[in-house]
Kinemage of the C-alpha trace (Angstrom):
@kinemage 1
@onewidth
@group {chain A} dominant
@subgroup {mainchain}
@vectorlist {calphas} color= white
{ca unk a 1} P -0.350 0.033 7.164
{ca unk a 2} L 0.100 -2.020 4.003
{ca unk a 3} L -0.881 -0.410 0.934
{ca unk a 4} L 0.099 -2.899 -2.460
{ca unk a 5} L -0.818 -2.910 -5.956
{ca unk a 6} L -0.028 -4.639 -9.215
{ca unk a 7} L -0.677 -1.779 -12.042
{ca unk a 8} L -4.226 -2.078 -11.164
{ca unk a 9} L -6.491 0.533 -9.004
{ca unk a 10} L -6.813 -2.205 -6.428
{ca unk a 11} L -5.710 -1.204 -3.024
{ca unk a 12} L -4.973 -3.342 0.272
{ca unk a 13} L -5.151 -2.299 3.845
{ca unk a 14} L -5.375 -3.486 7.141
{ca unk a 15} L -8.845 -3.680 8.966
{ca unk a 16} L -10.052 -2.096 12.331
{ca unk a 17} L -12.758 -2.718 14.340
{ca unk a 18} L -14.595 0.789 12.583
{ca unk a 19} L -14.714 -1.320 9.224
{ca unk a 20} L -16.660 -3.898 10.116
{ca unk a 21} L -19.457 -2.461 7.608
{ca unk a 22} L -17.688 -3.144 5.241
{ca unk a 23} L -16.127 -6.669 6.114
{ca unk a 24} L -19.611 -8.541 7.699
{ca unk a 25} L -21.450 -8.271 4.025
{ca unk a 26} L -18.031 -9.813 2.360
{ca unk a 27} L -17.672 -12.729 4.667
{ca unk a 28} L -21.427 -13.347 4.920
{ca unk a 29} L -20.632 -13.780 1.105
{ca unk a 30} L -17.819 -15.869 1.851
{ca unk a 31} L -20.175 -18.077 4.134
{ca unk a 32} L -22.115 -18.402 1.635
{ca unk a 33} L -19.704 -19.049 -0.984
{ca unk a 34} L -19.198 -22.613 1.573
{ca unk a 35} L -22.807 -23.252 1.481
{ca unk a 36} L -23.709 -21.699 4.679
{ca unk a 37} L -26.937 -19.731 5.393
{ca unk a 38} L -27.040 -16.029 4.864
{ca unk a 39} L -26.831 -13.666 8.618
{ca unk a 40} L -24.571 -10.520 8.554
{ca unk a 41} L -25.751 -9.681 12.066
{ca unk a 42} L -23.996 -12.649 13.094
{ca unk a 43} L -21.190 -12.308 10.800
{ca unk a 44} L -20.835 -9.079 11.948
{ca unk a 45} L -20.505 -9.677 15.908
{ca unk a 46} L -18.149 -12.783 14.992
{ca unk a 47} L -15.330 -10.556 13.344
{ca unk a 48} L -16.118 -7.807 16.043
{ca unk a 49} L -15.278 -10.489 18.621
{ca unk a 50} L -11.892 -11.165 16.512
{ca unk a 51} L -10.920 -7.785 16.336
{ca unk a 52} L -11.609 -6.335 19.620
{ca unk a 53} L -9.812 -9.280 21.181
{ca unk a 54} L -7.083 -9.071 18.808
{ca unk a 55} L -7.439 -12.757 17.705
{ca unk a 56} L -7.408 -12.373 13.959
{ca unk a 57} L -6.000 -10.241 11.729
{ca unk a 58} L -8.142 -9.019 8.911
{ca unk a 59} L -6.890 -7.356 5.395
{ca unk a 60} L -9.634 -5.137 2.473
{ca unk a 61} L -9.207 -5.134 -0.913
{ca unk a 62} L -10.605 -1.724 -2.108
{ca unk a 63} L -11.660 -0.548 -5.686
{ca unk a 64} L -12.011 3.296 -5.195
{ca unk a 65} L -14.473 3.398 -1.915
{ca unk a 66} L -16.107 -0.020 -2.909
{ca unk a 67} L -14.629 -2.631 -0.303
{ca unk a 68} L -14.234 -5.889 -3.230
{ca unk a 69} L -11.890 -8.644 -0.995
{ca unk a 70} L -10.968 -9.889 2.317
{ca unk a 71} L -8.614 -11.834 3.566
{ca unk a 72} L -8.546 -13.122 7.924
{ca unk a 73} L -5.673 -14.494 9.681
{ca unk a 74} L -5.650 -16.256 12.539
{ca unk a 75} L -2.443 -16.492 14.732
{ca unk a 76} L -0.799 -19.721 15.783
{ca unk a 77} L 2.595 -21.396 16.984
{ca unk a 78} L 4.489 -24.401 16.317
{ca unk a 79} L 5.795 -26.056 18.719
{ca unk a 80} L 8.405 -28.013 16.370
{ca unk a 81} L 9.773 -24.311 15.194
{ca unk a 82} L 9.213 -22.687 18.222
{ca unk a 83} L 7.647 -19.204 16.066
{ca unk a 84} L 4.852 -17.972 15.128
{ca unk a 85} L 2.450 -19.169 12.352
{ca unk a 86} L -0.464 -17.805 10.985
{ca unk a 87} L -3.312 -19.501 9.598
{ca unk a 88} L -5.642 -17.770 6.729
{ca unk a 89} L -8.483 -19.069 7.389
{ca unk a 90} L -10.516 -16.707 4.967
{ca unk a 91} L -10.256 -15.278 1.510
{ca unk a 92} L -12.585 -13.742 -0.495
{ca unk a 93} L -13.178 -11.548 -3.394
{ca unk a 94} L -16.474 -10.550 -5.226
{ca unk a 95} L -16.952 -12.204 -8.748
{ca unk a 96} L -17.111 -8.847 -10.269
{ca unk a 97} L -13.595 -8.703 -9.300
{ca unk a 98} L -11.885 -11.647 -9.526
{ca unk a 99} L -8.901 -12.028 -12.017
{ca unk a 100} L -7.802 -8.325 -11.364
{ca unk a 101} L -5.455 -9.303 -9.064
{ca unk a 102} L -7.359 -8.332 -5.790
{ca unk a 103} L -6.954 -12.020 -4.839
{ca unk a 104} L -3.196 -11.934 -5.099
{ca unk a 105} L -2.706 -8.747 -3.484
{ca unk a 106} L -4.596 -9.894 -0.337
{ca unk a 107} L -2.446 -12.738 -0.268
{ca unk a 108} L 1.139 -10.501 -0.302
{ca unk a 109} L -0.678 -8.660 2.125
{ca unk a 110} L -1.026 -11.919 4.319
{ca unk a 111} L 2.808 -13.075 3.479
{ca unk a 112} L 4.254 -9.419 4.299
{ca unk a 113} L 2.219 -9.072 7.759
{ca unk a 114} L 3.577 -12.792 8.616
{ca unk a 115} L 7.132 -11.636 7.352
{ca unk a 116} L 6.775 -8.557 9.738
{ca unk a 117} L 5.750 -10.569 12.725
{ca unk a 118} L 8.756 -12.775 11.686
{ca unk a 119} L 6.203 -15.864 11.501
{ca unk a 120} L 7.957 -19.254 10.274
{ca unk a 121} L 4.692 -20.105 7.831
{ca unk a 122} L 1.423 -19.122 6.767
{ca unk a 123} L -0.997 -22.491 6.070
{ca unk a 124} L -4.020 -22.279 4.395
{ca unk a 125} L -6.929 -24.603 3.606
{ca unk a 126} L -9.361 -24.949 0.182
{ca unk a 127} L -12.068 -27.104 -0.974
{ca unk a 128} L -10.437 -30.050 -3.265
{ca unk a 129} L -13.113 -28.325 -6.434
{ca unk a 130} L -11.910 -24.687 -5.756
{ca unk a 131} L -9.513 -24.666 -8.757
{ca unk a 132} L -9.913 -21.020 -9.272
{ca unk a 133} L -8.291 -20.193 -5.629
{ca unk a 134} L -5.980 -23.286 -6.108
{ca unk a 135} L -4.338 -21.671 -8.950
{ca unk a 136} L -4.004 -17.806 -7.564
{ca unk a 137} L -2.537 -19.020 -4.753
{ca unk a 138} L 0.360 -21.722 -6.681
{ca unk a 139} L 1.012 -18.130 -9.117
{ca unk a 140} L 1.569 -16.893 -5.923
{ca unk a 141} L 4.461 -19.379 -5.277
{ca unk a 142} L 1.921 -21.281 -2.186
{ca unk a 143} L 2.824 -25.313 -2.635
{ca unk a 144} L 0.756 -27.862 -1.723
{ca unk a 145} L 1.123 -29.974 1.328
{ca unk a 146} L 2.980 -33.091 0.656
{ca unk a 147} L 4.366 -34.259 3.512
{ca unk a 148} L 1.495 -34.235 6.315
{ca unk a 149} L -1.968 -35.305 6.267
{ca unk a 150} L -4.961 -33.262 7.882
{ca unk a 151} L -7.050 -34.616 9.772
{ca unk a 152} L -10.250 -33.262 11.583
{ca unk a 153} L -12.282 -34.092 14.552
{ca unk a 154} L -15.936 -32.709 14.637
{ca unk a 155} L -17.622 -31.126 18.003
{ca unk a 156} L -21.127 -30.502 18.441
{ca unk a 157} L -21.327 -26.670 19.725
């Protein structure tokens, strides 16, 4: 288990499937946060369908007993590297708490589980007007891509 801290009473662990309490109301937050409609039920059976099928890895920010922060990997390869990569998808950390350094803790969290796996990268995608995230994740040494374009391709579900 990963337990971090930066002088501050936030602490970081790894999520199981028994914590999903406390993770559905965060990311139905963290829907909402990207303009999505509000359903914890939902959210709720989506990360239980990550977990129990081991297909993400999730990370809580705690102050005391009060969940505050989440961060969700998702697992990858590259096929130029030949490794592992992960992908976090998801970070999130209520107002009340950002700029204590819950943020930046979840995000050591995410680099040492990726180091421990012996992943070659972590990637991670914002919204261009999310300067706030933009610059906790550059203090935490993350660069911007330069080099390669994204591109996406929608589906209808």
């Amino acid at each position: 288990m990963c337990h971090l801290t930066l002088m501050n009473p936030i602490q970081i662990r790894r999520a199981s499937i028994d914590d999903l309490g406390l993770i559905s109301p965060l990311f139905d937050l963290y829907r909402q946060f990207y303009e999505q409609d509000s359903d914890v039920a939902k959210a709720e059976n989506f990360l239980a369908q990550r977990l129990q099928h081991h297909e993400s890895v999730i990370f809580l920010a705690f102050d005391g007993a009060d969940a505050v922060g989440f961060t969700q990997l998702y697992p990858g390869f590259s096929s130029v590297s030949m490794a592992r990569t992960f992908l976090l998808n998801d970070l999130y950390v209520l107002a009340s708490h950002r700029r204590h350094g819950a943020g930046a803790l979840l995000l050591k969290a995410a680099v040492a589980h990726a180091q421990s796996a012996q992943a070659v990268r972590i990637s991670l995608t914002t919204n261009v007007a999310n300067t706030t995230a933009q610059a906790v994740y550059e203090a935490q040494g993350w660069a911007r891509e330069q080099a390669f374009l994204t591109y996406n391709f929608k589906l209808n579900p």
